[in-house]
N, C-alpha and C positions, 0 to 999 in steps of 0.2 A: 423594544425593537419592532418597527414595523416588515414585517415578511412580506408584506405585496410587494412585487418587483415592478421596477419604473418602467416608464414605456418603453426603453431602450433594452433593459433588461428582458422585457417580455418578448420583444423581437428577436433578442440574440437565442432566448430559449425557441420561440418558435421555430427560426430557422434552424437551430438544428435538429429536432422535433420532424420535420418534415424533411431533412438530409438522412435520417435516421430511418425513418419511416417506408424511404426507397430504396435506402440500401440496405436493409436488414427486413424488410416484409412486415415489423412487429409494431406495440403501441405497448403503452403503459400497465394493460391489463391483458398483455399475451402469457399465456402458461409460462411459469418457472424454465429454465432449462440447468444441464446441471455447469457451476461455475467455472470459467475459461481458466486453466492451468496457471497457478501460483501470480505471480504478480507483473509477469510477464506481457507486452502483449501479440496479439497477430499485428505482424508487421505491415500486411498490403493494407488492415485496416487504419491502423497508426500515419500510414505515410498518407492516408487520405481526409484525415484528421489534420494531419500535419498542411497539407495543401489549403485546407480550409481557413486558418490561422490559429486553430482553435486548443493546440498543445502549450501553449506558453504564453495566454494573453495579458499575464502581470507582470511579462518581463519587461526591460526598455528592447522599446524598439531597433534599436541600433543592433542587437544582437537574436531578431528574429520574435519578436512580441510585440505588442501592443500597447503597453503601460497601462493595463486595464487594472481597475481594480481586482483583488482576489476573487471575491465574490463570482464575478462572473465566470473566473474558471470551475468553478462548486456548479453552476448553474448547466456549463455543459457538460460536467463530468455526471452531472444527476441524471439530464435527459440519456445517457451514452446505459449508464446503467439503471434505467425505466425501461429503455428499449431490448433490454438484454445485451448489447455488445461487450465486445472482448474490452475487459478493461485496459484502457491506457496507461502508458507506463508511468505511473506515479511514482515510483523511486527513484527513476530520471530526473521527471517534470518536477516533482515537488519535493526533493528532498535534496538530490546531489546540485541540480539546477542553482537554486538561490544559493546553495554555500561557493557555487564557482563565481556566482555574482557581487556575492558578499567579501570574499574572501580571495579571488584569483587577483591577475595581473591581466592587461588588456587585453595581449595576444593570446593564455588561455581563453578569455571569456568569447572571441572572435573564433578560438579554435573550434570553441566545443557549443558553446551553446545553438546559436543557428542549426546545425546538425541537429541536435537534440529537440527544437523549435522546429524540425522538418518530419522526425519522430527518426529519419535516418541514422542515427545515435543513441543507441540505448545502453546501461551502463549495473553490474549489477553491485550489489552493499557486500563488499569486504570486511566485516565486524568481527564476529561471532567466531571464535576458535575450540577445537577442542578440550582444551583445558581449562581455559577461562570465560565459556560464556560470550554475552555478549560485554564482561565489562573491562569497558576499555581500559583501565587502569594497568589490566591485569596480562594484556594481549603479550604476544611471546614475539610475532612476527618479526624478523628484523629488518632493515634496511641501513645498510653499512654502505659510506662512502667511498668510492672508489673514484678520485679525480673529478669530474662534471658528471660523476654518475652516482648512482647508486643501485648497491645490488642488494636482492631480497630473497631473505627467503622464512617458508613459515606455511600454515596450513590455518586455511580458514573452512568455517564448515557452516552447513544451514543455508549457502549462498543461493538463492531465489533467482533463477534465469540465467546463471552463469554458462550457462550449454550456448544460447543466443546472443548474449549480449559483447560488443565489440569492447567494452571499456570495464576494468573493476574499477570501483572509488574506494581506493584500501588503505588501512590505517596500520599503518606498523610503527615498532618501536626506533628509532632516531637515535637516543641515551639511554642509556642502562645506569649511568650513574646518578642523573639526578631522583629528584621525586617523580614517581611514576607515571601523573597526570602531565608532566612537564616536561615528558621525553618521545613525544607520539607525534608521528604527522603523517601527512594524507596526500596520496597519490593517487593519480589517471595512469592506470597499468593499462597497456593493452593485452588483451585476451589471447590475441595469437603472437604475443611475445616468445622467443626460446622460452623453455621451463616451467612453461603454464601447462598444469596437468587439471584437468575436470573431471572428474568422477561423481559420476549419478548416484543418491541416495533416494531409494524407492520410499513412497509413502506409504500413506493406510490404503491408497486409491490404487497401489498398486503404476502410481505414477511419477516420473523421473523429474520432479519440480525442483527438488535442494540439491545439491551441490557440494562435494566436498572437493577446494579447489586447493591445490599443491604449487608452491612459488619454492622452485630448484636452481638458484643462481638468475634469474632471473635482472635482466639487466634492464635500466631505464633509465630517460637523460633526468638531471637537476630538473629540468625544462617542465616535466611530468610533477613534479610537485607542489601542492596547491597552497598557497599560504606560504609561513615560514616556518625552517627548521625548528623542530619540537612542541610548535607551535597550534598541532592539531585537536588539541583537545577541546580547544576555544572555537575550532570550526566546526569539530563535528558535536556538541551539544548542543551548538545554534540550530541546527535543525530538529532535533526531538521532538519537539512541539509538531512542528509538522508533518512528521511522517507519520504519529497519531493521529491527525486527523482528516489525513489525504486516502492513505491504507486502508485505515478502517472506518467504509462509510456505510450508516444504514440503507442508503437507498439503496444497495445492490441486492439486498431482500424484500423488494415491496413486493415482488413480482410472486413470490411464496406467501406475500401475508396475503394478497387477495385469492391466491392458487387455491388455499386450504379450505378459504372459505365456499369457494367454489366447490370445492371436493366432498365440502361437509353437509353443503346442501343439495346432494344428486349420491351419497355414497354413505355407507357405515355397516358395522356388523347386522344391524336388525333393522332396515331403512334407513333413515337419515342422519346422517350423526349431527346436524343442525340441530332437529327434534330432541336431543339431551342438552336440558339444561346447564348440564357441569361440562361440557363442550362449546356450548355458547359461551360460557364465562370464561370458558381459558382461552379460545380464539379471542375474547374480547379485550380480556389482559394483555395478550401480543399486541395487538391493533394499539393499544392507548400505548405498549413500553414502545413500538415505532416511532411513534408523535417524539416520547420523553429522547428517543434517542437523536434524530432529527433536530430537535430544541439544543440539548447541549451543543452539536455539531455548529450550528450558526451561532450558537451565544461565543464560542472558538473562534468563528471564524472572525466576528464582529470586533472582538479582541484583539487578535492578529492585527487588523486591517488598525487600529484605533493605535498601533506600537506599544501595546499595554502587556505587564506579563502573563502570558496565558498558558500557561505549562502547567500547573494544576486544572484549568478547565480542557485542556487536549487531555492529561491522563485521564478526566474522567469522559470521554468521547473516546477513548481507547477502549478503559474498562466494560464501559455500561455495554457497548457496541459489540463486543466479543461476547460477552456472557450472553445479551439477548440473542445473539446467534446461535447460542448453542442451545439457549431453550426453544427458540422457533424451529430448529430442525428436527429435536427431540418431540417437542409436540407432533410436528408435523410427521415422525413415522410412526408415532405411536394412534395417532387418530386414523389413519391409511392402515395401520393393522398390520398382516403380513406383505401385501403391496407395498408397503412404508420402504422394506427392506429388499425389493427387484430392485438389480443395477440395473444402467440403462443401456447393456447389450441384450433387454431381453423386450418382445413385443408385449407382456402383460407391464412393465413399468409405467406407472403414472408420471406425465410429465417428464418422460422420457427421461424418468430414472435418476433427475434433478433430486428428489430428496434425499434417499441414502447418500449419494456425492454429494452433497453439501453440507449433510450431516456429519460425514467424515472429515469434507474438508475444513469444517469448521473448531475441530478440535484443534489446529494448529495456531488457530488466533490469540488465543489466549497467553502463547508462548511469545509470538512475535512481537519485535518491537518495545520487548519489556514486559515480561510476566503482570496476571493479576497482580500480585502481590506489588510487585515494584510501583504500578500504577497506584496502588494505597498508598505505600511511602510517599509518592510523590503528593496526592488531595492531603494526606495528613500534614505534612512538614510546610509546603510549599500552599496551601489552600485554608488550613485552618490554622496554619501558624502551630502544630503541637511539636513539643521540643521530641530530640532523638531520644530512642531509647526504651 
């Protein structure tokens, strides 16, 4: 694979490089800050983003994109997080997006995407329920039909930006009698429907990111339904692949691997924590697992784009990605010492308190999206070919 980007490609990064540059004050090697709240993102930023073109450029253009290849959208999502900006919303743009492309009828695709191509439109993941997880198999939710309607109800939980976002993309059960992958399908609920109830789940941060949302008779036309009856389990595992490797991307910690190194050479218990050797070597092991995480993310992406199956190399752009998260923020308060551990309501926090917040926020990675563990299942079965069991 060659990684140089073409001259077209190096323009689109420039420009936004320099749209970035005026509206956020920052470069590639400005101090860490601590990361924008769950997955969500700031909407004035989003809508300016949106104005730019720059939210949907591998959509067709008929419905507010570009027909760019993928790549390019990697390319400004990279510079957005180099510069530190609020992440955009990737569980719109790159997971519920293509399955309405994939899978809707013309008048949703006209409904909804444009909107979401403006960033006007943001929509949160209805999966995950109380009892069962996120697997779908298992979900309880119902939607029973009632004439051109259908009514629902059921409780989903872990919901990411549910409090802001105007659409769920929810999967509930359709059949009770047949096999369980065969009786699922997937709706555009709106949020401030009768019966939508959102209830805040505090985190480690002490912050109101998940979402535990409540669907009480909750009523919506046929029209809301995406695909066909029963028929959801084929839409929504079409995207898996993608939400690994949109969610969870390394460049959103460069800004912490060059932070530390900075830190380590101006800071330490006894002068310089640079001057220890067994601290150059573990800065230096971060630095190289970057590159490795980065490398998998494109060899993904290059796959995607090629129509090739790449769903064991996204699980492993999910795995590798979260676990080195959670070792570069462990390092990073462990080498900052007591400082490691100032949040960033206090004037002695380093970096304005970025590393404990990230250190925290980083323990939920590993959960979303598919546990560690599930992320093996999938490199073993689907990657090395090893039978079940």
């Amino acid at each position: 694979m060659d990684f140089r980007l073409q001259p077209h490609e190096e323009a689109l990064r420039h420009e936004v490089c320099e749209f970035l540059r005026a509206e956020l004050g920052s470069s590639h090697n400005s101090d860490p800050a601590p990361m924008p709240p769950g997955y969500m993102p700031a909407r004035d930023f989003e809508l300016k983003l949106g104005a730019k073109g720059w939210l949907g450029i591998s959509w067709p253009p008929e419905y507010g994109g570009r027909g760019r290849p993928m790549r390019e959208q990697f390319i400004v999502d990279k510079e957005i997080a180099l510069h530190g900006g609020n992440a955009s919303d990737a569980l719109t743009r790159c997971i519920i997006a293509p399955m309405i492309i994939a899978a809707a009828n013309e008048d949703q695709r006209r409904r909804y995407l444009p909107g979401m191509a403006r960033g006007a439109i943001t929509a949160c993941l209805g999966y995950s329920e109380p009892s069962a997880g996120s697997d779908f198999a298992s979900l309880q939710t119902r939607a029973v039909r009632d004439g051109d309607d259908y009514v629902i109800n059921g409780r989903k939980i872990w919901t990411s930006g549910a409090e802001s976002s105007e659409y769920c993309w929810l999967a509930a059960r359709t059949d009770g009698e047949g096999t369980k992958h065969a009786g699922v399908s997937v709706f555009m609920v709106p949020m401030d429907a009768p019966g939508v109830e959102v209830r805040p789940i505090v985190n480690l941060l002490d912050r109101a990111w998940f979402n535990e949302v409540v669907f009480e008779d909750v009523r919506v036309s046929g029209a809301d339904r995406i695909g066909r009856e029963n028929d959801g389990w084929r839409v929504l595992t079409s995207a898996l692949g993608l939400e690994r490797i949109t969610v969870y991307r390394a460049y959103v910690h460069w800004r912490t691997v060059v932070g530390i190194v900075r830190w380590a050479k101006t800071h330490g218990d006894s002068g310089r924590a640079w001057d220890d050797a067994l601290w150059r070597n573990r800065i230096g092991q971060l630095r190289t697992e970057y590159e490795l995480a980065e490398l998998l993310l494109w060899r993904a992406i290059q796959l995607h784009e090629q129509g090739v199956d790449y769903r064991a190399q996204a699980a492993m752009v999910k795995l590798f990605n979260t676990e080195f998260a959670q070792r570069l923020y462990e390092e990073a308060v462990g080498l900052m010492g007591p400082y490691g551990l100032v949040r960033e309501d206090s004037p002695l926090a380093p970096f304005a308190g970025a590393t404990p917040h990230n250190f925290l926020s980083a323990v939920q990675d590993t959960i979303g999206a598919g546990t560690s563990e599930v992320q093996r299942e999938i490199i073993a079965l689907r990657g090395l070919g090893l039978p079940r069991g």
